[in-house]
C-alpha positions, 0 to 999 in steps of 0.5 A: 573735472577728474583730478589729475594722477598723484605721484607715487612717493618713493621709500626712505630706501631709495632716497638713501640708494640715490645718495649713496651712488650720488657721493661715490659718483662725486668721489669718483670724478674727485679723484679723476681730477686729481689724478689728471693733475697730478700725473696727467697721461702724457708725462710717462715715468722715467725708464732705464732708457731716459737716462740724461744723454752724456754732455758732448766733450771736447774731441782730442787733438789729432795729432798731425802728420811729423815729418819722417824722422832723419837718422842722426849719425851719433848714437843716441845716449843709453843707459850704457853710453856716458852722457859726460866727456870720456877719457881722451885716448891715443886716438884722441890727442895729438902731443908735441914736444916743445923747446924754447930754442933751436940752439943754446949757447954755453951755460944756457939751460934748454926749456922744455914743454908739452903741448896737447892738441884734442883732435876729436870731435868732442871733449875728453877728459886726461890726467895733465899732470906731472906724475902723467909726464916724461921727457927725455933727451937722447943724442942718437941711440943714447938716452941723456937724461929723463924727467922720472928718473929724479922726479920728486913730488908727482901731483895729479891735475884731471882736465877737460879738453874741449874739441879742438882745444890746444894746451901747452905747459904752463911752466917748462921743464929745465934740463941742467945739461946733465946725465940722469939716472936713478941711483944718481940724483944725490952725486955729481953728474956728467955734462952733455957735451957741446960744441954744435952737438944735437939733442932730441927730446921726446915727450909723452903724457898719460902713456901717449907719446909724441908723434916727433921730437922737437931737436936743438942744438948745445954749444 
């Protein structure tokens, strides 16, 4: 029998070629491992575009139709327009000139007073005080007596008049019967005659006289 062929044994060269490739081969699939576990292809990195989307938010409130708006037949309050009570005019007030009698015996003094009516739609605002009144007494075309003409002590009172509101003297004025005039306040002074004589008295306040007069009689 022939033996059989013996193997050709290789150099220390190739083993060590064989080695070299064998542990980068080994490196190589290492590092694809880890790369598939770490970053595996189907997560890709965020971009410009991935931003997260905005949370919804609560949609605001539509306002509903109003119904149209109805025009109001007072002005609507401006800077120019006070907002308070304005000073009540002629246009405002109606006077009245009041007596406590019709007639009047000898020796009895008449009583006389204001009365003060706001005829306006809203309040107003006047000066009711004695240095804003005057009465005076005439018979016929001769004028008898006036409250200014011996006035002492004129105060001031500002109120405020509600719509409609009706105010009268808190105290009357007295008429002594007598003649007045301004240089004869300190003297003696003629009396009104009576005997069924006539009188009127006329009042006014704050320049707003009375529409009439409120006539009585002396006996």
């Amino acid at each position: 029998m022939t033996d059989a062929p013996r193997r050709r044994r290789q150099s220390p060269a190739v083993y060590r070629r064989r080695r070299l490739a064998a542990g980068l081969l080994a490196l190589v699939v290492i590092g694809l491992v880890v790369w598939l576990v770490a970053a595996p292809p189907w997560r890709s990195a965020p971009t410009a575009l991935d931003t997260p989307a905005p949370a919804e938010s609560t949609p605001a409130a539509v306002a509903s139709p109003s119904a149209p708006a109805v025009a109001s037949s007072s002005p609507s309050p401006t800077a120019s327009t006070p907002t308070g009570p304005v000073e009540c005019t002629a246009a405002d007030i109606t006077v009245e000139a009041l007596s406590d009698k019709g007639q009047y015996g000898q020796g009895e003094n008449p009583q006389l007073s204001i009365r003060l009516t706001n005829t306006s739609a809203g309040p107003c605002t006047m000066n009711v005080g004695t240095s804003a009144q005057s009465f005076t007494v005439t018979s016929g075309s001769d004028v008898w007596w006036r409250s200014t003409d011996c006035q002492t002590e004129p105060s001031d009172m500002e109120v405020t008049l509600a719509a409609g509101q009706v105010v009268t003297s808190s105290a009357p004025l007295t008429w002594d019967r007598t003649r007045s005039s301004v240089g004869s306040c300190e003297n003696e002074r003629p009396y009104a005659p009576g005997g069924g004589a006539t009188y009127h008295l006329s009042v006014s306040i704050g320049g707003i006289p009375s529409a009439g007069t409120a006539s009585f009689v002396l006996q």
